[in-house]
N, C-alpha and C positions, 0 to 999 in steps of 0.2 A: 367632819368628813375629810378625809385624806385627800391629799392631790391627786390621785389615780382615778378613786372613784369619781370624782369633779369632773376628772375628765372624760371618765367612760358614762357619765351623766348628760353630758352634753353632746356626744356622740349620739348618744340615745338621740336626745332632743334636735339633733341637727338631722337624722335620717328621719326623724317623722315628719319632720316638715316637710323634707324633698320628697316624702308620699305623698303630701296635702296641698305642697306647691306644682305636681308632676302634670295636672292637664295644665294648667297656665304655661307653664316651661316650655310642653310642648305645640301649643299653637304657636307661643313667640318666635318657637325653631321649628316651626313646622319645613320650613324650605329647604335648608339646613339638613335636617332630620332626611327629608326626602332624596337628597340627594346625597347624604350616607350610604342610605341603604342601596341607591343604584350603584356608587359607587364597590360596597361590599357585594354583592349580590346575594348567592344563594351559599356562598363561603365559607363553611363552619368554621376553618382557619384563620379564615381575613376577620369576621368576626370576631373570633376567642381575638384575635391581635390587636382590635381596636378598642375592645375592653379592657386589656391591659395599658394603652394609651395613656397611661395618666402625668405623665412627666418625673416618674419616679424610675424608668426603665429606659434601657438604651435600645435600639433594634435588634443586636445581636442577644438581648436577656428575652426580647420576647422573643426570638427565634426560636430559642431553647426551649421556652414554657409552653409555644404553641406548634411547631415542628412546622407552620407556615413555610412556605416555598421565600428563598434570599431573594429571588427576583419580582415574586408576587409583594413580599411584605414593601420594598425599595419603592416599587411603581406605584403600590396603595399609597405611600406615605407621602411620595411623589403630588399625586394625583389630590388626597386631602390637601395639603399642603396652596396646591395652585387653588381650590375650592374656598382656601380661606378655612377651611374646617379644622385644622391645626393649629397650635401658638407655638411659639417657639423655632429652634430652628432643624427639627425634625430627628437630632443626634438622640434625643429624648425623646420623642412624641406626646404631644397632650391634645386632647380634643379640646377644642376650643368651644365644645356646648356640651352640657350636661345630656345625659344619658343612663336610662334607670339597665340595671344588669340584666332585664331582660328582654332588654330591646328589638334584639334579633331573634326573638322566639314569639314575639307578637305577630300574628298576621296583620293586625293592625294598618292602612299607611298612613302619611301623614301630611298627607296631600286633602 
């Protein structure tokens, strides 16, 4: 088996887990989670922007990808950041808890 496949082998295996590990995760971060979403609110933007959070993006790349408002994405990342819901030091944004991609489409809370 090639190194590619190995690798998109384990991808596989690493996304079915986070299916089968996703209620455990999310009671652990239920508080977290909870105050996510108040912080996002009803956002389609602030949303798409925290999905891109992953520490692989600067704010100005999600600006671009999400056309989120410069002073709404600042204050959001502001505002996680004081929450503890961030790592790093915000030039990059990372959520600091997992999050399945369709978080913000759940009516779900998690409270």
């Amino acid at each position: 088996m090639a190194q590619d496949d190995q690798t998109e082998l384990l991808r596989e295996i690493r996304d079915l887990l986070r299916i089968i590990a996703e209620p455990a995760i999310a009671e652990r971060d239920r508080k977290q989670r909870s105050e996510l979403r108040r912080l996002v609110g009803k956002s389609v933007s602030k949303a798409n922007s925290v999905l891109l959070m992953d520490g692989g993006r600067t704010q100005a790349e999600i600006l671009r990808e999400t056309g989120v408002n410069q002073g709404d994405l600042s204050t959001l990342v502001k505002k996680l950041s004081a929450d503890k819901l961030l790592s790093g030091d915000g030039k990059k944004p990372r959520l600091a808890i997992p999050i399945p991609a369709d978080f913000f489409e759940t009516e779900t809370t998690d409270e």
